[in-house]
C-alpha positions as protocol buffer text, in pm:
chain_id: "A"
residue {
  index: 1
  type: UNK
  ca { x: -91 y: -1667 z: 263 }
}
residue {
  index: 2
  type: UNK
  ca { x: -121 y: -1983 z: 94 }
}
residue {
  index: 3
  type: UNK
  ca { x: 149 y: -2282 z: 180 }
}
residue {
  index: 4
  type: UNK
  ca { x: 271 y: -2485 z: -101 }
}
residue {
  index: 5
  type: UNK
  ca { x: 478 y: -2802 z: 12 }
}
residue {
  index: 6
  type: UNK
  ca { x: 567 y: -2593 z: 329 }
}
residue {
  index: 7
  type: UNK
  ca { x: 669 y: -2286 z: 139 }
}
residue {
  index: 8
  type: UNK
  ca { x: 455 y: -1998 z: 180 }
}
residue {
  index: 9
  type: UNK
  ca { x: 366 y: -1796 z: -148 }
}
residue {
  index: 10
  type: UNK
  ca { x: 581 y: -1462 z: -180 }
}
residue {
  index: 11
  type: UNK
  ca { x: 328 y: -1157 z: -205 }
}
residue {
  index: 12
  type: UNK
  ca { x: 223 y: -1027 z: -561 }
}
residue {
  index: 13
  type: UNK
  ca { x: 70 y: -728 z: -456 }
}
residue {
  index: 14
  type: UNK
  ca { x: 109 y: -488 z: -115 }
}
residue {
  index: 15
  type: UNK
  ca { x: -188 y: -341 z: 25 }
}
residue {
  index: 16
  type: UNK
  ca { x: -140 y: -40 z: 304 }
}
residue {
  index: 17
  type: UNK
  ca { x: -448 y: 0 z: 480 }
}
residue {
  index: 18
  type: UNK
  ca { x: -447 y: 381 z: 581 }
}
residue {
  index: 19
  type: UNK
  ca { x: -203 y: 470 z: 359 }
}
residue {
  index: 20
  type: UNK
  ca { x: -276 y: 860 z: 417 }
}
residue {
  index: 21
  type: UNK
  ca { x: -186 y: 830 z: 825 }
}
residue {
  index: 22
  type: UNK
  ca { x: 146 y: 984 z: 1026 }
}
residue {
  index: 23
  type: UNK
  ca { x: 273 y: 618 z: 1046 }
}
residue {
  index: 24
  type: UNK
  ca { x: 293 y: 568 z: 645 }
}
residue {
  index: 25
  type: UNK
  ca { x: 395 y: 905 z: 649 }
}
residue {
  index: 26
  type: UNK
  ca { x: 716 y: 892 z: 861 }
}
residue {
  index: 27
  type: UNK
  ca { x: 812 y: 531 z: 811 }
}
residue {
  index: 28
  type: UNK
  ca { x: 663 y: 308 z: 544 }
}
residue {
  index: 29
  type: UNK
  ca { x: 718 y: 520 z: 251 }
}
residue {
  index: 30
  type: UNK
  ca { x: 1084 y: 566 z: 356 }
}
residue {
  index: 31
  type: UNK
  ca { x: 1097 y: 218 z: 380 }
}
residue {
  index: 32
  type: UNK
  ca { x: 947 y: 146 z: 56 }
}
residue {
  index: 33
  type: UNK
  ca { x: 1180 y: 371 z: -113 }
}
residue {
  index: 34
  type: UNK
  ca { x: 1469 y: 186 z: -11 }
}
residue {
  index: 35
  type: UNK
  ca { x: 1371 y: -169 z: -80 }
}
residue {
  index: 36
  type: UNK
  ca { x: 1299 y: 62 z: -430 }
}
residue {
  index: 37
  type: UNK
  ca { x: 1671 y: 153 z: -420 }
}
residue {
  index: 38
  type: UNK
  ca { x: 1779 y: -215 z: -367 }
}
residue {
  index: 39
  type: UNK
  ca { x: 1564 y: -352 z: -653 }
}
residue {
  index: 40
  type: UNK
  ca { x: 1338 y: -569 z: -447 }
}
residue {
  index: 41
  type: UNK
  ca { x: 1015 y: -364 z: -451 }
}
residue {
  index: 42
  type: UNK
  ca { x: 833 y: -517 z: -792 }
}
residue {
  index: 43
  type: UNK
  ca { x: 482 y: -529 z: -686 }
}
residue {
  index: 44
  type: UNK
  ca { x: 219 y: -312 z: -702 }
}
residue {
  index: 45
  type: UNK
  ca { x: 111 y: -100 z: -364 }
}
residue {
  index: 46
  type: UNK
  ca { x: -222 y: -35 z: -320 }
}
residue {
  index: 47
  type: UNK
  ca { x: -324 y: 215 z: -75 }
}
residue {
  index: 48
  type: UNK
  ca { x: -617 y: 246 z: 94 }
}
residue {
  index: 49
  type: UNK
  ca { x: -779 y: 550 z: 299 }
}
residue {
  index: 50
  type: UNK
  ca { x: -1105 y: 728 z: 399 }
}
residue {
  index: 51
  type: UNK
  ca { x: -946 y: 1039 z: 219 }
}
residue {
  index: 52
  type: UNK
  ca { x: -1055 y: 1168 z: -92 }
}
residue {
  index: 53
  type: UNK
  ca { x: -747 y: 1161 z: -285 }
}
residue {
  index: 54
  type: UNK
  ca { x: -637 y: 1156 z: -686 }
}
residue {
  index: 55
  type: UNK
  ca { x: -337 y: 922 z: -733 }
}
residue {
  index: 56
  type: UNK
  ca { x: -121 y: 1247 z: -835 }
}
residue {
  index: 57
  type: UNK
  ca { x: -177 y: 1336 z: -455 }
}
residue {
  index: 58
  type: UNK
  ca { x: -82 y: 1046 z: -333 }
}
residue {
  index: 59
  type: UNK
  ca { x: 220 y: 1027 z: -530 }
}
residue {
  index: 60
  type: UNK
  ca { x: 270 y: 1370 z: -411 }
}
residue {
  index: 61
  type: UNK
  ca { x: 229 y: 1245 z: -46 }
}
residue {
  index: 62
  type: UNK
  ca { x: 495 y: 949 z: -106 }
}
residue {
  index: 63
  type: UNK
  ca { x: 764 y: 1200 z: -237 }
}
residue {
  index: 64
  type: UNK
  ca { x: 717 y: 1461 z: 50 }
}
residue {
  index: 65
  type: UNK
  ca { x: 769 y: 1154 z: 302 }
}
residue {
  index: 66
  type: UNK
  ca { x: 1078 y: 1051 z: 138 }
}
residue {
  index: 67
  type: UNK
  ca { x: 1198 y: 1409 z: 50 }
}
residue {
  index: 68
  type: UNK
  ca { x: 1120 y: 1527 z: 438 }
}
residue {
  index: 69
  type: UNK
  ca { x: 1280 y: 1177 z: 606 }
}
residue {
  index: 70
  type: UNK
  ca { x: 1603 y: 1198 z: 359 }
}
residue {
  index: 71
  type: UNK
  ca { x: 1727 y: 1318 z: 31 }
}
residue {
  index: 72
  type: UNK
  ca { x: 1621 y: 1174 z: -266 }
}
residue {
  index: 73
  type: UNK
  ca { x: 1955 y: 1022 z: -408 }
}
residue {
  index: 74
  type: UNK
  ca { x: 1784 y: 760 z: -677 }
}
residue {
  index: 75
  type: UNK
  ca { x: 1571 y: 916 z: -884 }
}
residue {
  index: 76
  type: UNK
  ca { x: 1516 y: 586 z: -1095 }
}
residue {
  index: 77
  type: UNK
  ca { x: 1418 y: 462 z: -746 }
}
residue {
  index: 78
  type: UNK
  ca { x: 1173 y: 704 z: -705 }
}
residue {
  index: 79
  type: UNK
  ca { x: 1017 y: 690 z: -1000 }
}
residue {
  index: 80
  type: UNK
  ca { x: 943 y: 332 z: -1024 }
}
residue {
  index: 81
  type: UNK
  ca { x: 796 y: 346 z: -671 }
}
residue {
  index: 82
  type: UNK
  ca { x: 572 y: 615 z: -782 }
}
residue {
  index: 83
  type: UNK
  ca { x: 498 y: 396 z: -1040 }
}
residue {
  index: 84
  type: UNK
  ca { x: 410 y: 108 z: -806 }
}
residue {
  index: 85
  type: UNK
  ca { x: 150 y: 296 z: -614 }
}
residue {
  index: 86
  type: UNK
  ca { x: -225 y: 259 z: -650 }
}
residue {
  index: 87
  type: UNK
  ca { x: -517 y: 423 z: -472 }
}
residue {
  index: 88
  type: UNK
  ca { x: -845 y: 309 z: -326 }
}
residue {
  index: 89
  type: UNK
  ca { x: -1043 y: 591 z: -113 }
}
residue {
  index: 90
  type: UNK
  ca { x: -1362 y: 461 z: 101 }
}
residue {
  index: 91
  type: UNK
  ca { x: -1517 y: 389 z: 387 }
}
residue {
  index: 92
  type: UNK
  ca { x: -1413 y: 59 z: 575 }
}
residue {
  index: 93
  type: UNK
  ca { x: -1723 y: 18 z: 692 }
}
residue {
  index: 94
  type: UNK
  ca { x: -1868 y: 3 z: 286 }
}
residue {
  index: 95
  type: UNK
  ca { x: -1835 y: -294 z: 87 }
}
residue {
  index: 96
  type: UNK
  ca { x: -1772 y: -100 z: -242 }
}
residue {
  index: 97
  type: UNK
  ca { x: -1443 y: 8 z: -87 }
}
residue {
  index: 98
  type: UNK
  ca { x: -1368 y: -356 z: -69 }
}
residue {
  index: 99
  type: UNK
  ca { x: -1494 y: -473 z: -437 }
}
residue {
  index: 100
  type: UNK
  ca { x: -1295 y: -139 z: -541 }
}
residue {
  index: 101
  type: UNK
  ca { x: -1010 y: -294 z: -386 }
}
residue {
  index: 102
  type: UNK
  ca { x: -1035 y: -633 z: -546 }
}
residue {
  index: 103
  type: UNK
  ca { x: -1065 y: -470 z: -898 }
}
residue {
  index: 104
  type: UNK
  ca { x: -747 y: -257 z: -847 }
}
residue {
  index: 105
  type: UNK
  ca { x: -584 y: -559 z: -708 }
}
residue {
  index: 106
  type: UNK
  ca { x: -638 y: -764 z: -1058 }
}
residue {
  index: 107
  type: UNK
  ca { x: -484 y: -1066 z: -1173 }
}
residue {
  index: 108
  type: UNK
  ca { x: -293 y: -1028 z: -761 }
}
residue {
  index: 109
  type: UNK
  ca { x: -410 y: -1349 z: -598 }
}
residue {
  index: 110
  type: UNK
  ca { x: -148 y: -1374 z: -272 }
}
residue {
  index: 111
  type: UNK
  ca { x: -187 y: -963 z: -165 }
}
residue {
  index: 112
  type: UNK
  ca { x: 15 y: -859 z: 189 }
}
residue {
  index: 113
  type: UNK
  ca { x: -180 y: -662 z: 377 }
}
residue {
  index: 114
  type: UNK
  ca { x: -97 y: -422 z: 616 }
}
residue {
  index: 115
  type: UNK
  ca { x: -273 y: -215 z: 876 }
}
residue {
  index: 116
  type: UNK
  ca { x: -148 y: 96 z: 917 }
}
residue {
  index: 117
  type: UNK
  ca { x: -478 y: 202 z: 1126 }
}
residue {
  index: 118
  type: UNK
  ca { x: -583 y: 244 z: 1485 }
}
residue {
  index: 119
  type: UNK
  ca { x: -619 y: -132 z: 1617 }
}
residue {
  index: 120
  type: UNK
  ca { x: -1002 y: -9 z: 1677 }
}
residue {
  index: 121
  type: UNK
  ca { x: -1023 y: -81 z: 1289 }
}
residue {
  index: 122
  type: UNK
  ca { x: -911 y: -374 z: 1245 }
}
residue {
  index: 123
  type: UNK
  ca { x: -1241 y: -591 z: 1290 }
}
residue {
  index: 124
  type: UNK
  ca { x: -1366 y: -370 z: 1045 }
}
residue {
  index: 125
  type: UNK
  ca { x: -1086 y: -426 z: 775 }
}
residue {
  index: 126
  type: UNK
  ca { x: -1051 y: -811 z: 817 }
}
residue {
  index: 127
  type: UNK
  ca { x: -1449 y: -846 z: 817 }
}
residue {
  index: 128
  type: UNK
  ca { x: -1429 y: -639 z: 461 }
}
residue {
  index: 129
  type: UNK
  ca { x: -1146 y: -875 z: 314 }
}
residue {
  index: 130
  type: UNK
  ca { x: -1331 y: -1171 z: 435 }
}
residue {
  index: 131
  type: UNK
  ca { x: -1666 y: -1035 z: 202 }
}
């Protein structure tokens, strides 16, 4: 992240690198739905995976996690972190999955990344963000 006057910039975009894996799964889209339910989950969230999936099936995957870790008590909740979510399938070892990336990131210049991934793939996923 970039430090301005010793302040580090706040995120404008959150990217989940194997966003289709058990960990995401169980505990980050739980956890995204209730920073959704507190109002302080206004960025998008990009996910990123191998897996050959249409953003309907993603969304799909998001509301299973949350339906199968709790009940779903905030449907305005839900909805606007459905409406948060983004999807970038390819392989980590391709560059395209990484320009693909950068054009569904946008106008999002300070992303937060995180690596949801075996720690066998992370020299792979820093080397892409670094082309």
């Amino acid at each position: 992240m970039e430090h301005t006057a010793n302040r580090m910039m706040p995120a404008d975009a959150l990217v989940i690198f194997g966003v289709t894996g058990d960990l995401v799964h169980k505990m980050i889209f739980p956890a995204l739905y209730a920073m959704a339910k507190h109002r302080v989950l206004n960025v998008p969230v990009v996910g990123v995976a191998g897996s050959k999936l249409s953003l309907a099936q993603l969304r799909k995957r998001a509301k299973d996690s949350i339906k199968q870790t709790g009940k779903i008590d905030d449907r305005d909740a839900l909805e606007h972190l459905l409406s948060l979510l983004q999807y970038v399938g390819g392989d980590y070892n391709d560059l395209e999955t990484f320009k693909a990336l950068k054009q569904t990131l946008g106008d999002a210049q300070h992303p937060a990344h995180y690596l949801a991934i075996p720690p066998a793939l992370f020299a792979k996923v820093i080397k892409g963000l670094g082309s």
